[in-house]
C-alpha positions in Angstrom: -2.2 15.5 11.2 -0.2 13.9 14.0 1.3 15.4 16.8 4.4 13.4 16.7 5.5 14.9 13.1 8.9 14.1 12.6 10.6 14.9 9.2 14.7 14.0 8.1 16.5 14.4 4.9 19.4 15.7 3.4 18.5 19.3 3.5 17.7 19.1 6.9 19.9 19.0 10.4 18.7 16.0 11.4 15.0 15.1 12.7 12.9 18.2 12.4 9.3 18.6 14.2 7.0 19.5 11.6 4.4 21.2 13.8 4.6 24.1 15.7 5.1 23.7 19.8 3.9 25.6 22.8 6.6 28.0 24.0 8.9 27.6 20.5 11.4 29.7 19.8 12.3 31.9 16.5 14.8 29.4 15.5 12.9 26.3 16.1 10.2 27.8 14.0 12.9 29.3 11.6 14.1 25.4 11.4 10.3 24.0 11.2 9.0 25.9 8.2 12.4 24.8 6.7 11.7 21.2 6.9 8.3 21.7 5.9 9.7 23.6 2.6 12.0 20.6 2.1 10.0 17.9 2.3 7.0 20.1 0.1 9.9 20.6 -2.1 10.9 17.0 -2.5 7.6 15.7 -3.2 7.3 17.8 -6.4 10.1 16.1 -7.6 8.6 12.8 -7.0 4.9 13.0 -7.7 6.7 14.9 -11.4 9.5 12.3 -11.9 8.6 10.3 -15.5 8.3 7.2 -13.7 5.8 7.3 -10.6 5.8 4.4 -8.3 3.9 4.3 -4.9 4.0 1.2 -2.3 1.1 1.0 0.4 1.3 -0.9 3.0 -1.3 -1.7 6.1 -1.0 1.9 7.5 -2.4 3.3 4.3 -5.7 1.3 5.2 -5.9 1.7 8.9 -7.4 5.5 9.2 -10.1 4.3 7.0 -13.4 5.4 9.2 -16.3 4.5 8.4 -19.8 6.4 8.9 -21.3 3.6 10.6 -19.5 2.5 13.4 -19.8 -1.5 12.1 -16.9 -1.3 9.6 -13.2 -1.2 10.0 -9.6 -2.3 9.2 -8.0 -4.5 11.0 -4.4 -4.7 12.4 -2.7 -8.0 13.4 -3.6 -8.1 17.1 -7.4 -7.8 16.3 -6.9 -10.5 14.2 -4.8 -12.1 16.9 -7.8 -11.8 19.6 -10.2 -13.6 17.4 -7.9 -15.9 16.7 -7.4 -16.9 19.8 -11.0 -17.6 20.5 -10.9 -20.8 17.9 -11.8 -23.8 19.2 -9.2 -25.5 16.9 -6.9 -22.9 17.9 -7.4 -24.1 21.8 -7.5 -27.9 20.3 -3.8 -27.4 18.2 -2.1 -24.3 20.8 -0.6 -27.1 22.6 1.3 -28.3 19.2 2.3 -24.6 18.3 6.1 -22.9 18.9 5.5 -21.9 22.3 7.0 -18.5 22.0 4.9 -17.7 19.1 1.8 -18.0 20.6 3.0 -16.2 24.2 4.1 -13.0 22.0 1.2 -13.3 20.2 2.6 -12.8 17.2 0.0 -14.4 14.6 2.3 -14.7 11.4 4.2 -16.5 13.4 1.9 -19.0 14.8 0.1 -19.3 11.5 3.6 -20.3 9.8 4.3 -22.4 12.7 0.9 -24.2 11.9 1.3 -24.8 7.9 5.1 -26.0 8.8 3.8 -28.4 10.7 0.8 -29.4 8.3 3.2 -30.0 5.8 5.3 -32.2 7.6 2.2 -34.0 9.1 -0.7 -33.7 6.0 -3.2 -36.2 7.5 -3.5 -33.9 10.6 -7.4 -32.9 10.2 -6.9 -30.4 13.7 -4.3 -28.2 12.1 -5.6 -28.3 8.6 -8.9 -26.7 10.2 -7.1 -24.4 12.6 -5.7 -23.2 9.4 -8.4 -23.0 7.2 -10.8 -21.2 10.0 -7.4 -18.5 11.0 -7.0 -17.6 6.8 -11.4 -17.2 6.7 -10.7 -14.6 9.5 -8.3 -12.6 7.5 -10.4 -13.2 4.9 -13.6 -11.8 6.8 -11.7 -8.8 8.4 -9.9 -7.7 5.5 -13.9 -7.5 3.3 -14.7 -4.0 5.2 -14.9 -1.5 2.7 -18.8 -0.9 2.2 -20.1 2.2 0.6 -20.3 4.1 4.2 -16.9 4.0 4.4 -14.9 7.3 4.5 -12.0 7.6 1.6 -11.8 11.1 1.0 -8.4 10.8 1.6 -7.8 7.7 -1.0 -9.7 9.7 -3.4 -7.7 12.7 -2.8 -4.4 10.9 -2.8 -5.6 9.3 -5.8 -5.9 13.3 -7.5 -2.4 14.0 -6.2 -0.5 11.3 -7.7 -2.7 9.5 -10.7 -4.2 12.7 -12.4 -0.2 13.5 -14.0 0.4 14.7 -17.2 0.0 12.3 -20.0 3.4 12.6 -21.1 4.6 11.0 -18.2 4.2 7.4 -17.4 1.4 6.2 -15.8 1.4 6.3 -11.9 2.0 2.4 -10.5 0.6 1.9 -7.0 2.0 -1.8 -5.5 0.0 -2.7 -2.0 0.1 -5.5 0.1 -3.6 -4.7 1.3 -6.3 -7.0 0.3 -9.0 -4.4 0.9 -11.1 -2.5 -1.8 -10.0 0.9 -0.7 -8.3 1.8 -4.0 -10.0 0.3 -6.0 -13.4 2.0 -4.2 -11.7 5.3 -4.0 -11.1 5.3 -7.6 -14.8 4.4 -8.9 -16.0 7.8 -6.6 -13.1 9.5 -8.0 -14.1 8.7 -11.8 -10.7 7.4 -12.2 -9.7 4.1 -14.3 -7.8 1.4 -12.9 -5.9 -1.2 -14.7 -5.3 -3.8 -12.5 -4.7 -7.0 -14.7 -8.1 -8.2 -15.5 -8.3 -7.1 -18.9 -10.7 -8.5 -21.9 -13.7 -8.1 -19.9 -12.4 -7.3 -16.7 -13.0 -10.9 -15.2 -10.1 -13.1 -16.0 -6.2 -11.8 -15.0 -3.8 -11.4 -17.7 -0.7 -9.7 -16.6 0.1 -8.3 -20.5 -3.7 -5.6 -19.8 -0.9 -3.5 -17.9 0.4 -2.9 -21.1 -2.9 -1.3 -22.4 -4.0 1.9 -22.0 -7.2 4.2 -21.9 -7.5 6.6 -24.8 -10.0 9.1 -25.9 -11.2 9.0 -29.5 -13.6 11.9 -30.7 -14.9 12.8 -33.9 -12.1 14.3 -36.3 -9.7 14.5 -33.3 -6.5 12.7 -32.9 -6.7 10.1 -30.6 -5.6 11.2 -26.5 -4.7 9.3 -23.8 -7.3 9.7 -20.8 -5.8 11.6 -17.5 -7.4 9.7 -15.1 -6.0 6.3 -15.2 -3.7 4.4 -12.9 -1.5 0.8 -12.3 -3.1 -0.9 -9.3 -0.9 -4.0 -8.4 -1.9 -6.2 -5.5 1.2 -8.1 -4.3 -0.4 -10.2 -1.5 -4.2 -10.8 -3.7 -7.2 -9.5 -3.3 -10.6 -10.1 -1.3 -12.4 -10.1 -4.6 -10.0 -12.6 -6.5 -11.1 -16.5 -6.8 -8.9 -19.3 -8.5 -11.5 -21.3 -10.5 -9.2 -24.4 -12.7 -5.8 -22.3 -11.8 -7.7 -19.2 -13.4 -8.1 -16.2 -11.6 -11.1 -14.2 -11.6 -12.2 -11.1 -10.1 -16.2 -11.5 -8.5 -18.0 -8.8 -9.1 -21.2 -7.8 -6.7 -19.7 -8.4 -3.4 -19.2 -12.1 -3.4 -17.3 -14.1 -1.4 -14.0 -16.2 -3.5 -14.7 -20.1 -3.0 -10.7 -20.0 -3.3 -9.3 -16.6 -2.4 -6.5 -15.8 -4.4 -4.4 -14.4 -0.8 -1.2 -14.5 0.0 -1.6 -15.3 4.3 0.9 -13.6 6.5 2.9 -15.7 7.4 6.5 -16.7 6.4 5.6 -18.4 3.0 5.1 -15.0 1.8 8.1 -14.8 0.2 8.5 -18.7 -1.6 4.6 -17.8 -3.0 5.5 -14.4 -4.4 7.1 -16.5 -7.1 4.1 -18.0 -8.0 1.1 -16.3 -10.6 -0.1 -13.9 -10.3 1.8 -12.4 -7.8 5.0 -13.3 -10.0 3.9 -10.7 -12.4 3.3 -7.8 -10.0 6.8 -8.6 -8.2 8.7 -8.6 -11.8 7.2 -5.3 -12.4 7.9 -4.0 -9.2 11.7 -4.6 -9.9 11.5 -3.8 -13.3 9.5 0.1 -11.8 12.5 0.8 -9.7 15.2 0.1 -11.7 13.8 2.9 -13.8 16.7 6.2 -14.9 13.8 8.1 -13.4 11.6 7.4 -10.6 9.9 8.8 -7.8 9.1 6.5 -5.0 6.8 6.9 -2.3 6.8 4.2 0.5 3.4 4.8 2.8 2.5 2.4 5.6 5.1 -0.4 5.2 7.2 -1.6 7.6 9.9 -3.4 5.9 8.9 -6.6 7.2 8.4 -8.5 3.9 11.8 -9.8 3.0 10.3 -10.4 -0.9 9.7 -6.6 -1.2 12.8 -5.1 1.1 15.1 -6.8 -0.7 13.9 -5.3 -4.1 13.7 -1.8 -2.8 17.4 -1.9 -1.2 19.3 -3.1 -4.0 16.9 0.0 -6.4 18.5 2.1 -3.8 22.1 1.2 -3.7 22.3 1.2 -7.2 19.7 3.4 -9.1 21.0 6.6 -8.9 18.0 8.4 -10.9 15.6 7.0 -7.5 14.3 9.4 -5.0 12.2 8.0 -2.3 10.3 8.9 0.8 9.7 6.9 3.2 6.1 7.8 5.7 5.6 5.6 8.9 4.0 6.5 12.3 7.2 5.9 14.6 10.1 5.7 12.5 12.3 7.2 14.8 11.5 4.4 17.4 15.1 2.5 16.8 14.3 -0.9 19.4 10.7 -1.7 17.0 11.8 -0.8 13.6 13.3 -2.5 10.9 17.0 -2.8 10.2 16.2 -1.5 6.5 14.5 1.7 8.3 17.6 2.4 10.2 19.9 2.1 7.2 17.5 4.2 5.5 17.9 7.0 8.0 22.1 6.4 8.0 21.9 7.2 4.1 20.7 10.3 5.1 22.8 11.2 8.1 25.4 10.5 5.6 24.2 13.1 2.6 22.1 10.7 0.5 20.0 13.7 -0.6 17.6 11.3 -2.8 16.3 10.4 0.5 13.2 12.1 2.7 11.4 10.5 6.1 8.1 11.4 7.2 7.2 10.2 10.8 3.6 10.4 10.3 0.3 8.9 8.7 -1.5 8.5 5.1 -3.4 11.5 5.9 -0.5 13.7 6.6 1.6 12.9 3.6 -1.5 13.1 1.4 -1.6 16.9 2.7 2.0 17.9 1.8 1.9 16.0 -1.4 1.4 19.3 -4.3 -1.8 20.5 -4.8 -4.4 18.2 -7.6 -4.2 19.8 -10.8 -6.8 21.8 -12.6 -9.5 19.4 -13.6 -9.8 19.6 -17.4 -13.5 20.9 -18.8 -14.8 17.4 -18.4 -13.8 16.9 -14.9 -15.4 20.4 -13.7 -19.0 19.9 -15.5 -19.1 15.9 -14.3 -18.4 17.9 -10.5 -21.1 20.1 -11.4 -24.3 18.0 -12.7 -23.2 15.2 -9.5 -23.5 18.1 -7.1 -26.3 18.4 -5.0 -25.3 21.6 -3.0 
């Protein structure tokens, strides 16, 4: 858990610390353990709303540790460094907004590059500075191996997909092209329907409408507990476009044409294109639900494509509740103008609304407690122990 906890919503007097400080007083602790309550409190009503939608961003990937040593997420200014030492990069930077590249800010130099590519097709430098700067992303973002730690995914994964079956299945939206879900889940013997249906290779966005059942002998049929929406805005590591067909590789292959949305600023025009159409129509389509509990991990509000969505769901969708958990939230000159009007909602009452100034890991530890694992669940723990 951080040190820096910070938690605001309706039912508290503005930012409270969440942890306890040397030298506190009666009523700071008083005021603590009331926060904490709150915010506990508010997450039941989310993680038990009929509609159960989760958005992860990059800080849902970047605690990821890994056993070791050689394996881990990156953030933009390790991309950024390695960037930096293209040659084509040194052969185009001359070319590139000057500004960009002094901030180095590498969405915007990469948009800056494919502007100019498409005003100037025939120029071979950008086109490879452009093609070598995505195979980076590509590169760094294909780091979950099977010593990599997601205790946490997989317990986030018992909190908030493992719901009654009466209540709609749990939809998780990321913009992370990792594995870490999708990984998480296969330790966590849950299944994931992510839009490769009908063999699991090919997507078809109409598998989200399927489901998992159990069928047993002179039993009505059940639906399964364990099962999950997993819907990847920006691609995926493991997606390849073969003929305008996208396929998922299995076996840890590389794509030959990675299905990716890059960051830069043509994130928003390709969102409109398939597959990533589908998963932003759902998106809209999850928070416009009369019930819905939203849970916003990671995301910074820089993606005008998926702000946009989530403002309007909370201006007019009364039946939303929403928390929002970020490392430095409360840091007004860095964050976005969305996470500011956020926190004015609640200065002003908005009691749908809960911020967490912390991690993953620490809303994954205040989310309620997994529920009892049916008799299936506890004897598949059993024979796979080795303790």
């Amino acid at each position: 858990m951080t040190n820096q906890l910070g938690i605001l919503s309706g039912s508290t007097d503005g930012w409270q610390e969440g942890v306890g400080l040397p030298g506190e007083e009666d009523h700071e602790r008083a005021s603590r353990d009331l926060a904490l309550g709150s915010l506990r409190e508010e997450l039941s009503l989310i993680t038990n709303a009929e509609n159960l939608v989760v958005l992860a961003g990059s800080g849902a990937s970047l605690g990821i540790g890994d056993q070791t040593g050689l394996s881990k997420p990156p953030s933009m200014w390790s991309l950024w460094a390695e960037v930096q030492e293209l040659e084509s990069f040194k052969t185009v930077k001359s070319q590139l907004n000057v500004d960009a590249v002094n901030n180095g800010n590498f969405e915007h130099v990469l948009s800056d590059a494919q502007t100019r590519q498409a005003i100037t097709p025939d120029d071979t430098d950008l086109k490879t500075f452009i093609n070598e700067a995505e195979s980076i992303v590509l590169a760094n973002c294909s780091f979950i191996r099977e010593s990599s730690d997601l205790e946490t995914h997989e317990l986030f994964l018992r909190k908030v997909a493992r719901r009654s079956t009466r209540l709609q299945r749990t939809q998780i939206f990321t913009t992370n092209y990792d594995l870490a879900f999708e990984t998480a889940a296969r330790r966590a013997r849950f299944n994931v329907i992510d839009g490769f249906g009908y063999g699991g290779q090919d997507f078809d966005g109409s598998s989200f409408d399927l489901d998992y059942v159990r069928r047993r002998p002179h039993e009505p049929l059940a639906l399964e507990p364990s099962v999950f929406h997993l819907l990847k805005l920006h691609g995926s590591v493991d997606w390849d476009s073969n003929d305008g067909i996208v396929q998922k590789i299995y076996g840890g292959g590389r794509p030959t044409n990675p299905v990716l949305i890059y960051p830069s600023s043509a994130k928003y025009q390709l969102s409109y294109q398939q597959p990533y159409f589908e998963f932003m129509s759902r998106f809209q389509i999850a928070l416009r639900q009369p019930d819905v509990g939203l849970i916003i991990v990671g995301f910074g509000f820089n993606d005008e494509h998926l702000s946009a969505p989530i403002e309007a769901a909370i201006r007019s969708n009364v039946g939303l509740r929403a928390v929002l958990v970020s490392p430095g939230l409360r840091q007004e000159a860095s964050r976005s103008k969305t996470i500011s009007w956020f926190e004015h909602l609640i200065h002003k009452g908005d009691r749908r609304l809960t911020m967490l100034e912390g991690t993953f890991d620490d809303v994954v530890k205040y989310l309620p407690d997994v529920p009892l694992h049916e008799d299936r669940d506890v004897h598949a723990d059993r024979v796979s122990s080795r303790n």
